[in-house]
N, C-alpha and C positions, 0 to 999 in steps of 0.2 A: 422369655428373654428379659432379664434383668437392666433396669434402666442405672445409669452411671445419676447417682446425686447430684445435684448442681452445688454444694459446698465441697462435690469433693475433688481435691487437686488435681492440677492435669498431668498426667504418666509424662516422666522423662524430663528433657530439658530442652530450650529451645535450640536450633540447630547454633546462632547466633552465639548465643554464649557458651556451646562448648570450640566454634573456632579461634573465642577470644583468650579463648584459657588454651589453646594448641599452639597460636600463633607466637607469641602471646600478642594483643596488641587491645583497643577499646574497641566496646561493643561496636558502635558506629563506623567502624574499620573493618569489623567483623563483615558485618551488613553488606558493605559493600563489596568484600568481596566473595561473597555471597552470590550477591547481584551480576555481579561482571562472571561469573561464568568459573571461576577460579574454585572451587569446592566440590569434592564428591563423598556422597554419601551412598557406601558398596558400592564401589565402582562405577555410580550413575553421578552425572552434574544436577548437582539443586542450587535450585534460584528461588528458594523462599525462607528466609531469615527466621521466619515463626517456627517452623516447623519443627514438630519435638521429637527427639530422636531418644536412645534407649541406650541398646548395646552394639547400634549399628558401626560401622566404620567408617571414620571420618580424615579423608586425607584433602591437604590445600596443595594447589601446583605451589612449586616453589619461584615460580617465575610471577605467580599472582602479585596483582599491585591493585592496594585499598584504596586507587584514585576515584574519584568523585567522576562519574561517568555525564557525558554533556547528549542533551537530547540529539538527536540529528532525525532528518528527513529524507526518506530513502526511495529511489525510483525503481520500477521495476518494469521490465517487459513483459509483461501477464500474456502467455498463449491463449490460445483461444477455448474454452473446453472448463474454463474454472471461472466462475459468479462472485464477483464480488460487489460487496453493499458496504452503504454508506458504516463506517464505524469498526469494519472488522477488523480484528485484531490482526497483526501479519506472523502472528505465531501458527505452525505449520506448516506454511508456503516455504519458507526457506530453511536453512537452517546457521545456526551462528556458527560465528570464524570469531578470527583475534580484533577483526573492525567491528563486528554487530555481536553485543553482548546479553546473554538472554533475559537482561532489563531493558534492554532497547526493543527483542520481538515482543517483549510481554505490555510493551506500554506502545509500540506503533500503531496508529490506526488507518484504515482508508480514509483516503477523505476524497476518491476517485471511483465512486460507484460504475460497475461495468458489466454488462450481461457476459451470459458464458458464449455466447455466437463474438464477440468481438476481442479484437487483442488489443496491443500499444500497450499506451504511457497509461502505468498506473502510479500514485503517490500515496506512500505511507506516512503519518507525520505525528510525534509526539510533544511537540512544546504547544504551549497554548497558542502564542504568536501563528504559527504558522496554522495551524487549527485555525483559528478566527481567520485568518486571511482569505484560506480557503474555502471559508464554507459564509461567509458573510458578505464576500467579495463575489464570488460566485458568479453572479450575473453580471461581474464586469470582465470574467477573466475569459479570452478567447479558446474553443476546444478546435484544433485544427486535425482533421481526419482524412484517412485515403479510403476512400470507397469504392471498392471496386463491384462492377456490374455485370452480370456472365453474356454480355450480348453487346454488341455493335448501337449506341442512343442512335436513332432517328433522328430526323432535323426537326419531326412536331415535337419531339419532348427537348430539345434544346433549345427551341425556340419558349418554351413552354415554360425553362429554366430560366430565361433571361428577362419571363414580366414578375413588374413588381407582385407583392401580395397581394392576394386577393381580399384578406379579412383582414383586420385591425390586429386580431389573436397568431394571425399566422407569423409561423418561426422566419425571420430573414435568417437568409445564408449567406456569403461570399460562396464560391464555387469557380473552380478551372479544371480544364481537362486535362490530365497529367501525358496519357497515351489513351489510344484505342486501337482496335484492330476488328475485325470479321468476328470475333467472340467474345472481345473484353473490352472493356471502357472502364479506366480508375479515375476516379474524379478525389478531387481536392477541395475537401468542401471546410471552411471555417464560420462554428455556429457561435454564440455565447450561450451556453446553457450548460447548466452542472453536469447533469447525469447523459449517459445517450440517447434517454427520451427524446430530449428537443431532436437530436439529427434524426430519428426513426420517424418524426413524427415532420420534419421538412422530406422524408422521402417517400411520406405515403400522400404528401400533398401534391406529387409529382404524376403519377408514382411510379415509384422506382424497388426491384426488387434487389437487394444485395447480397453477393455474396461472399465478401468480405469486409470489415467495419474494423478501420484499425488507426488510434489515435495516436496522430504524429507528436502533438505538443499540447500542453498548456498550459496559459498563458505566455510567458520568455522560456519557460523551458522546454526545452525537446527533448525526444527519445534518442534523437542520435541512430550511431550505429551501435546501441548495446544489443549482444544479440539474445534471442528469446530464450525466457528462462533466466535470462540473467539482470543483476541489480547493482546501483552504484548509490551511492549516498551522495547530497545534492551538497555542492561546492559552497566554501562560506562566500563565492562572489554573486553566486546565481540568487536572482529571484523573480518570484510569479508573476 
């Protein structure tokens, strides 16, 4: 198999500068709307501007607009059944509409680490601001949780619940009983700690088996009533 030279040029054109020559408009027009979702090449949406194309077919919606797209930060109700780590990209999980453009899923990231055993508030987030906020602040920002328990708590493990800590290292919680009954007990527990480490790790000091782990809020923001599987982009009034 024959290797391509490295002096010798690269096959085609970029995808960028044949939309500027279709549109007609400048490259940097091009780009963007590229990025926003408004370009297909053979019938598939591309969102990569480098990209060199040949004799492929290149059509723009004609509704497309080369506006300068604004980062946003996006909530989501993560089910239960799907892992996510710190950093992930949220391309895949959803998919884009005329609000989330696919330079928004290509550059959102977690910054809500979450095991596959739990659901709630996940937050994706692409500007640096809010990036730093979240992962800097961390230890200041409150993670409020319903946990629910498949059994009726005993009065030793409530009482159990209500002494201080015992080590210097151990996690404080707030904690209230939402409801109970003969088989279930959801408690409402608010930890500070990033990931759900800290709460798994205030539940084995207890201990308490759960079977369900699902994050109402964090820090001023809630989940609401969005329902699961579904996401909204975080309000210019709201913050963490």
């Amino acid at each position: 198999m024959s290797e391509q030279h490295p002096n010798t040029p690269p096959v085609g054109e970029r995808l960028a500068k044949r939309v500027a020559a279709l549109r007609p408009c400048s490259r940097a027009e091009a780009e963007r709307l590229i990025e926003g979702g408004w370009v297909c090449v053979d019938g598939t949406v591309a969102d990569d501007p480098a990209r060199r194309i040949t004799h492929e077919t290149v059509t723009i919606d004609p509704e497309g607009r080369p506006d300068a797209l604004e980062p946003v930060t996006l909530l989501w109700h993560k089910p239960a059944g799907i892992a996510l780590h710190d950093d992930q990209p949220l391309a895949g999980l959803i998919a884009a509409n005329t609000t989330l453009r696919p330079w928004h899923l290509k550059h959102l990231r977690c910054v809500s680490p979450m095991s596959a055993a739990s659901s709630g508030l996940a937050v994706f987030a692409q500007s640096a601001g809010v990036l730093r906020k979240l992962r800097e602040d961390s230890p200041l920002l409150e993670h409020e949780w319903m946990v629910e328990i498949a059994s009726a708590l005993p009065a030793a493990t409530l009482d159990a619940l209500q002494q201080p800590a015992a080590t210097a290292n151990a996690l404080h919680a707030k904690w209230s009983i939402s409801s109970q009954n003969a088989s279930r007990t959801r408690l409402r527990v608010v930890t500070k700690r990033h990931t759900p480490a800290g709460l798994a790790q205030w539940l084995q000091q207890h201990p308490l088996q759960p079977a369900v782990l699902h994050r109402l809020r964090l820090g001023r923001v809630a989940l609401g009533p969005l329902p699961v599987g579904e996401w909204r982009v975080l309000g210019a009034h709201e913050r963490f």
